[in-house]
ZAMARGU-4260 file (C-alpha; in steps of 0.2 Angstrom, whole numbers, plus 5000, padded with zeros to 4 digits):
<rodrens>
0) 5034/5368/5195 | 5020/5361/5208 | 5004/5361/5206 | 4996/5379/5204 | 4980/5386/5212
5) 4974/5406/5207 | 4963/5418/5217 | 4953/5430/5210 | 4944/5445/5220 | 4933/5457/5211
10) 4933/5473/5221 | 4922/5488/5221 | 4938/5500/5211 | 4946/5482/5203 | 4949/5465/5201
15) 4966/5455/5207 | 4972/5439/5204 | 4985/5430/5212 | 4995/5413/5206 | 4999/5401/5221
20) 5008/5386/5224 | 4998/5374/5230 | 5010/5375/5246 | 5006/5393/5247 | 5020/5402/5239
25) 5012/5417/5227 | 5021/5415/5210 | 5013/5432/5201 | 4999/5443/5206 | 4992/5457/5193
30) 4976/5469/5196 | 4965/5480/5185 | 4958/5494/5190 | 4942/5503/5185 | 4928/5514/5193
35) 4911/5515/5199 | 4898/5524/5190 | 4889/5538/5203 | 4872/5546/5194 | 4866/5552/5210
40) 4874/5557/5226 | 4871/5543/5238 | 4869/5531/5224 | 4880/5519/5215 | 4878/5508/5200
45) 4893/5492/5196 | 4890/5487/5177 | 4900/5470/5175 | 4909/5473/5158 | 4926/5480/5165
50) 4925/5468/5181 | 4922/5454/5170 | 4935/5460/5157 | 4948/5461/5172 | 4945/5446/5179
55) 4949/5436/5163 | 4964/5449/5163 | 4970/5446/5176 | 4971/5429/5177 | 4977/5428/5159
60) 4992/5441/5166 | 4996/5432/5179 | 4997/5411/5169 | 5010/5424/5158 | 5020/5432/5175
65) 5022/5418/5182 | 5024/5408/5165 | 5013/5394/5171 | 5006/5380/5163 | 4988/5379/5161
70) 4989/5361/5163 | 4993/5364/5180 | 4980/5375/5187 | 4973/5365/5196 | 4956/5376/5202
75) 4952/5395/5202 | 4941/5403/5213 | 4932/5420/5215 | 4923/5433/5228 | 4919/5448/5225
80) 4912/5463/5234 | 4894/5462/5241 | 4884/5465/5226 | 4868/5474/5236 | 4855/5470/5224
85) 4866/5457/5214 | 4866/5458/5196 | 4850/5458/5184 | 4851/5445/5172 | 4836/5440/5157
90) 4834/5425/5149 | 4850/5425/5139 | 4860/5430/5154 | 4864/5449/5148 | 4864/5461/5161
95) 4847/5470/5164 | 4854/5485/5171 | 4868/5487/5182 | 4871/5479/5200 | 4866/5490/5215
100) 4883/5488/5228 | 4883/5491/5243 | 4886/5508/5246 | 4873/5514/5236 | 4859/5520/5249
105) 4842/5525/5238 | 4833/5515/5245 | 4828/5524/5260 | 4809/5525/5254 | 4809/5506/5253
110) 4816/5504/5273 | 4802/5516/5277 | 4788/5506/5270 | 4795/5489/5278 | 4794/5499/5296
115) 4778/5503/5292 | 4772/5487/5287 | 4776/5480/5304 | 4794/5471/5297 | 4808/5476/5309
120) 4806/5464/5323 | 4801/5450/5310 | 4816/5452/5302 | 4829/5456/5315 | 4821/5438/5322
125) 4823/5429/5307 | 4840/5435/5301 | 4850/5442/5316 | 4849/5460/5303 | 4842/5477/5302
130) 4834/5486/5288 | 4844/5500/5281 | 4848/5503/5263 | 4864/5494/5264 | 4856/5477/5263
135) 4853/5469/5247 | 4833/5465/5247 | 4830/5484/5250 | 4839/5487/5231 | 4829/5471/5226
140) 4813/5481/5230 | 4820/5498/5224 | 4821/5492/5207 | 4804/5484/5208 | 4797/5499/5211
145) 4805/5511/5201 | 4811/5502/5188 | 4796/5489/5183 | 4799/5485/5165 | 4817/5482/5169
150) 4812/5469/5185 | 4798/5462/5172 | 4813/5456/5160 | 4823/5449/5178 | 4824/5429/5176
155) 4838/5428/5189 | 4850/5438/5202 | 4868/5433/5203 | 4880/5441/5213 | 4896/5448/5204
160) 4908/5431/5208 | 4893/5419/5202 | 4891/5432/5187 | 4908/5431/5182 | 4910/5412/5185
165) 4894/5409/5174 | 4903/5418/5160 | 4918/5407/5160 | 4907/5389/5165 | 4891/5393/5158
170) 4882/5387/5178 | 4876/5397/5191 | 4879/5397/5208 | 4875/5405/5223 | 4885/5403/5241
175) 4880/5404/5258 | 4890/5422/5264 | 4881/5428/5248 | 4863/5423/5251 | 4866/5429/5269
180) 4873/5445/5266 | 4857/5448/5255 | 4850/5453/5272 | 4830/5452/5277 | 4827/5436/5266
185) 4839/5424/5274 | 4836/5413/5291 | 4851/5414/5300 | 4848/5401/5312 | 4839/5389/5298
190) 4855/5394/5286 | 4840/5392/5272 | 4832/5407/5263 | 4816/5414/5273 | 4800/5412/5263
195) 4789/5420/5274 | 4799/5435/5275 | 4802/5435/5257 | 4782/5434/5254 | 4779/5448/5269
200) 4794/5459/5253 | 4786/5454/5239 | 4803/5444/5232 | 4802/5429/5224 | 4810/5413/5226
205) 4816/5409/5210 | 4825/5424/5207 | 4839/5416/5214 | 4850/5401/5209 | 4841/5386/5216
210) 4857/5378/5225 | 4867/5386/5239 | 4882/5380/5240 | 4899/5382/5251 | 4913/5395/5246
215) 4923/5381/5241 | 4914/5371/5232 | 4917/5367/5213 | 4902/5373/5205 | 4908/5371/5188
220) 4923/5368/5176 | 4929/5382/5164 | 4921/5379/5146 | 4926/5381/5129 | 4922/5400/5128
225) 4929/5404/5145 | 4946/5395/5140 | 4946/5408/5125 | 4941/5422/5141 | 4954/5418/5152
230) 4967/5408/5144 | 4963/5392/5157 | 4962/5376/5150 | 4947/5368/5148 | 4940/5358/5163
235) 4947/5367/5176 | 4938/5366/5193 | 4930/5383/5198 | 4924/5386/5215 | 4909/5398/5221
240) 4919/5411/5231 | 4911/5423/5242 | 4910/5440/5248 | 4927/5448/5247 | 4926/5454/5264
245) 4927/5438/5276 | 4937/5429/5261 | 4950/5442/5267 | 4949/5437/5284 | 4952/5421/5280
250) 4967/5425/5270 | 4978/5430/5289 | 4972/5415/5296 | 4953/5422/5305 | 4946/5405/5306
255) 4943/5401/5325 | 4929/5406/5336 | 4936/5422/5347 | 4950/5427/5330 | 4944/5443/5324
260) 4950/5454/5313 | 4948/5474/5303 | 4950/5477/5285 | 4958/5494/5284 | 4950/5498/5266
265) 4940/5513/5257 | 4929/5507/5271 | 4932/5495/5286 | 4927/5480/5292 | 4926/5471/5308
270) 4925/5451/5310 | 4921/5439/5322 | 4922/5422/5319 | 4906/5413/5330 | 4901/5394/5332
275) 4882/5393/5326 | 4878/5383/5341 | 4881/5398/5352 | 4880/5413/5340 | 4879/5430/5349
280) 4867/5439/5338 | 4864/5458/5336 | 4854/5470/5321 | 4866/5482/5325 | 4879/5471/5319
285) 4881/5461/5300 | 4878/5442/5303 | 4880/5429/5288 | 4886/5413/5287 | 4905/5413/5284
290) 4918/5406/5270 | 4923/5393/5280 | 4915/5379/5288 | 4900/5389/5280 | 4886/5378/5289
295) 4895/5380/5305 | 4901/5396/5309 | 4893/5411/5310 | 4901/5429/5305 | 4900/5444/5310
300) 4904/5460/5307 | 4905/5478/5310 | 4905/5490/5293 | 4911/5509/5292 | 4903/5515/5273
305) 4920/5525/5275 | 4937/5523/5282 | 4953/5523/5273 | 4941/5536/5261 | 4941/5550/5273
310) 4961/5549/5274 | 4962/5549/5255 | 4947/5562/5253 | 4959/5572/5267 | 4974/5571/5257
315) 4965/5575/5238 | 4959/5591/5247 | 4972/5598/5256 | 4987/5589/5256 | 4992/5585/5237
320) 5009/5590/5239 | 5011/5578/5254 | 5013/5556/5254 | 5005/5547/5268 | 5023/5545/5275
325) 5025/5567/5277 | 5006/5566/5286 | 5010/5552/5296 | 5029/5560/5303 | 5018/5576/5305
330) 5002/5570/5316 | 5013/5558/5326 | 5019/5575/5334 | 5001/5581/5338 | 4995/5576/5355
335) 4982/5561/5356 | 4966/5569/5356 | 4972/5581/5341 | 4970/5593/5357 | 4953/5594/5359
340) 4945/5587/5339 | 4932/5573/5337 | 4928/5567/5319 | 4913/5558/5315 | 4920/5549/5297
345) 4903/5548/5292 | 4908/5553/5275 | 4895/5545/5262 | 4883/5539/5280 | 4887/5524/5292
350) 4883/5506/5292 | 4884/5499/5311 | 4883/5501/5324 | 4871/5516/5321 | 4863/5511/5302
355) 4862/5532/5299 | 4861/5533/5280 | 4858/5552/5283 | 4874/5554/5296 | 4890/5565/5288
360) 4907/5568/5291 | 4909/5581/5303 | 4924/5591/5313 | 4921/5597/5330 | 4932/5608/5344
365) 4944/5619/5328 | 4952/5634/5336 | 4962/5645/5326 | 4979/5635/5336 | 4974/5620/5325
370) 4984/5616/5310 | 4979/5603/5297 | 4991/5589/5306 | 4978/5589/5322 | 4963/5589/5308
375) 4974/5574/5299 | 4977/5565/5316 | 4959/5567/5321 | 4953/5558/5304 | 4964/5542/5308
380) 4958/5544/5327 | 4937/5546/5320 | 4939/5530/5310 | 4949/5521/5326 | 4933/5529/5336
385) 4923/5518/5324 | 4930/5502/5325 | 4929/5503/5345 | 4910/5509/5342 | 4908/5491/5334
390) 4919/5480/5347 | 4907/5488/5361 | 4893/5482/5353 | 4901/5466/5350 | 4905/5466/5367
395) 4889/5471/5374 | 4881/5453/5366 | 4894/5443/5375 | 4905/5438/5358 | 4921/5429/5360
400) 4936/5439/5356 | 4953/5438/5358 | 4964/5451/5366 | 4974/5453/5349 | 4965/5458/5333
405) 4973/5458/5315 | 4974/5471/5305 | 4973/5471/5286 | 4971/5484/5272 | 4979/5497/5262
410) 4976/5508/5279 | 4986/5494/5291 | 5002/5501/5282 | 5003/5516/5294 | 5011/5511/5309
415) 5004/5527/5317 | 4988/5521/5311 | 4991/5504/5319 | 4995/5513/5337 | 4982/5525/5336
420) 4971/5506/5334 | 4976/5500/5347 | 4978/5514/5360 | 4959/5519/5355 | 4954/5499/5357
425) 4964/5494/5371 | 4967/5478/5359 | 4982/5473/5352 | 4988/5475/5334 | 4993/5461/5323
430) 4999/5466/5307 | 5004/5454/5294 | 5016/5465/5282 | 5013/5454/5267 | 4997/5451/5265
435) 4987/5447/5248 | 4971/5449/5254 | 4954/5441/5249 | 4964/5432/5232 | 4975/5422/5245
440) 4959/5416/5253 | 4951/5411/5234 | 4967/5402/5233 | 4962/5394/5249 | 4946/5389/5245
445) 4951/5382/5228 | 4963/5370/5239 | 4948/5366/5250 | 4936/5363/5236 | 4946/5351/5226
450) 4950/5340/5241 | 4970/5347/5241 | 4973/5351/5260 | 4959/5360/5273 | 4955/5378/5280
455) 4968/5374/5293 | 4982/5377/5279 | 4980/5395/5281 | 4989/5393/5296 | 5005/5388/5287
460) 5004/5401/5275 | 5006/5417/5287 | 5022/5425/5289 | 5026/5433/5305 | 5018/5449/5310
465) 5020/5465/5320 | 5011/5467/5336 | 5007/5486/5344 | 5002/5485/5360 | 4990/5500/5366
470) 4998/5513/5376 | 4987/5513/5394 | 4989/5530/5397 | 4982/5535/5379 | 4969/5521/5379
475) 4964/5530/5395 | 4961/5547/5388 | 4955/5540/5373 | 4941/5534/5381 | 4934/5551/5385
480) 4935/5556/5369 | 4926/5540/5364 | 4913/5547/5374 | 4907/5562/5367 | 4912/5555/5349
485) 4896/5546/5353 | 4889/5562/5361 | 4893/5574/5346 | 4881/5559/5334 | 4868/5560/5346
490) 4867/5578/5346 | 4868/5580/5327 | 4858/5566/5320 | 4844/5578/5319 | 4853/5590/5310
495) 4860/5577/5296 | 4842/5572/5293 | 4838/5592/5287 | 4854/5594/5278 | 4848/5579/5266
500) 4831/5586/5266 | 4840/5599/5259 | 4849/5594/5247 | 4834/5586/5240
</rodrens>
């Protein structure tokens, strides 16, 4: 057998590990599931014992799948989901309290006080971001100020990869997409953190591991305890990872400026690869350093809080008797436009382009003609409204992309989904049916880090895709609908704000 690399993603509902040839064959895969801890609605709290348990699982089950030498391993990488606050660790490295993710969204007082203070344009300057309770330095201050014996006992924030690789290295680590993803205390242009901005927040420096490093550098070797963890041998090389979601894109092969592509999740993202020197920057939009060529290239990206989840939610509701398959066969029947229904998949609020934490899910235009196929079909047409909401605004800042845009995700499967995409777009859909997702990019990195081959090796890797064209006629008629998708959120934002108020 050749030489072996493994990828590990910790994901906000489970960890997966993959085993790869170093020429990029995946020899075992195995993932663990677990769940998120909800105490409030809108909030969300990630303890690390079941991530870091399943990560050492993982990676132990696949060395046994794939009955693979340790000897061979010869590095192991791992992202994970962005970790909001990041996780609150003492002076013995136990968890404080739990991570803050990033679809929690309590800190809504702590936005308020930031616009009141004067910060917005400072910081939409310095780091090419918004405020909104997504970002991670408005969970920082949350737990400052509501939680202030728990901050006293704070020597350090890592984020969930850098948590995970301390446990089986005994080093910290921080990388770039990390620290940039932490929002209103990173200079994006510097590609350093922002010590004013971080005075103007009241955070301080040394919080937070004191080197920034590349995705794929090797930060550390697995030790004696995290052999016995994860069943590696000791010394092998572990690089720093990064956040799960552009380790994804790197996983199809999103590595040039103009390559863009959507992850089709429990929520959606959308990538665009940019060159620093002539980044197109926009707070409306998510803007970090990327995976690869991490001092070079910019990304960024467009988040729906929920996507995939609306469809699941629909089915869990109504449809339990149904598979996707049944739903699918049925709505491809119904007209596009679901004759005459909008959805806003606003489900648990929205990231970009409009940064509502108040906004909701919302059906507009049912009649008594309408059956729950139009209602289904105007779900997976809401969250294809979405996407385009964030490829305008990428457009409206002059960013490169390229006519065809990959899709990824559980939600890519759908080929109905997958035309709806693209007739709502106007963009073409690539689809790579196998695809491993952010593990095959750790796998990548890992390659990268320990001097094996570079990010163009990707390239290799891909199998061939699907593409579905858009349909003219429906992009056409789409596009009216667009427009009063972003009519109906206009006229309802008002109301959203007194229905939380409410519920309060």
């Amino acid at each position: 057998m050749s030489d072996v690399l493994i990828g590990t993603d910790i994901g906000t509902l489970g960890t997966k590990s993959i085993a790869c040839s170093v020429e990029g064959k995946v020899l075992a895969e195995d993932y663990i599931g677990y769940e998120i801890v909800t105490p409030k609605p809108g909030w969300a709290d990630f303890p690390m014992d079941k991530p870091l348990k399943a990560v050492c699982d993982t990676i132990k089950n696949v060395l046994a799948k794939g009955k693979i030498d340790p000897s061979i391993v010869k590095g192991l990488c791992i992202s994970g989901l962005y970790g909001g606050s990041g996780v609150p660790v003492d002076e013995e490295m136990d968890e404080v309290r739990p991570c803050i993710p990033w679809l929690d969204t309590r800190a809504i007082k702590e936005c308020d006080w930031a616009r009141e203070k004067g910060l917005e344009g400072k910081i939409a300057e310095v780091t090419g971001n918004c405020i909104h309770p997504y970002w991670g330095w408005t969970k920082m201050l949350w737990i400052k100020n509501n939680e202030p014996k728990k901050w006293a006992r704070i020597k350090y924030l890592l984020t969930p990869n850098a948590f995970a690789i301390h446990h089986l290295t005994g080093n910290m680590s921080l990388d770039y997409s990390s620290a940039g993803n932490y929002g209103g205390i990173w200079d994006i242009r510097k590609n350093a953190f922002a010590q004013d901005l971080m005075k103007d927040l009241g955070l301080p420096l040394y919080i937070f591991p004191p080197d920034v490093v590349k995705s794929a550098a090797v930060v550390g070797e697995v030790d004696a305890k995290g052999a016995m963890m994860c069943g590696l041998r000791k010394g092998t090389p572990v690089s720093a990872g990064g956040i799960d979601a552009p380790v994804e894109a790197l996983s199809v092969g999103t590595f040039e400026v103009g390559e863009h592509t959507a992850t089709i999740g429990t929520s959606m993202c959308h990538n665009i690869v940019q060159d620093r020197s002539n980044m197109k920057l926009s707070p409306l939009l998510i803007n970090y350093p990327y995976v690869a060529d991490d001092t070079n290239k910019i990304y960024t990206f467009g988040g729906a809080a929920t996507a995939a989840a609306v469809i699941n939610w629909f089915k869990e509701q109504f449809a339990r008797d149904k598979s996707f398959k049944e739903l699918d066969e049925q709505a491809a029947k119904v007209a596009p436009g679901s004759d005459g229904i909008v959805v806003l998949p606003y489900w648990n609020g929205e990231r970009t382009p409009i940064w509502d934490p108040f906004a909701r899910g919302t059906v507009v235009g049912l009649s008594l003609f309408h059956t729950a196929a139009h209602v289904y079909r105007a779900c997976l047409e809401g969250v294809a409204f979405s996407l385009k909401d964030n490829l305008e605004t990428a457009k409206q800042i002059g960013a490169a992309l390229n006519d065809e845009m990959t899709l990824i995700g559980g939600g890519a499967k759908s080929e109905l989904w997958r035309q709806i995409f693209a007739d709502v777009t106007g963009f073409k859909m690539r689809h790579v049916a196998m695809s491993y997702g952010a593990p095959l990019g750790d796998v990548l990195l890992a390659g990268v880090g320990n001097k094996l081959f570079d990010y163009g090796e990707i390239k290799k890797w891909i199998q061939a895709a699907d593409i579905t064209p858009p349909h003219s006629e429906d992009t056409a008629k789409y596009e009216r609908y667009f427009t009063l998708y972003r009519k109906v959120y206009q006229a309802e934002k008002d109301t959203f704000k007194q229905l939380y108020a409410m519920q309060q």
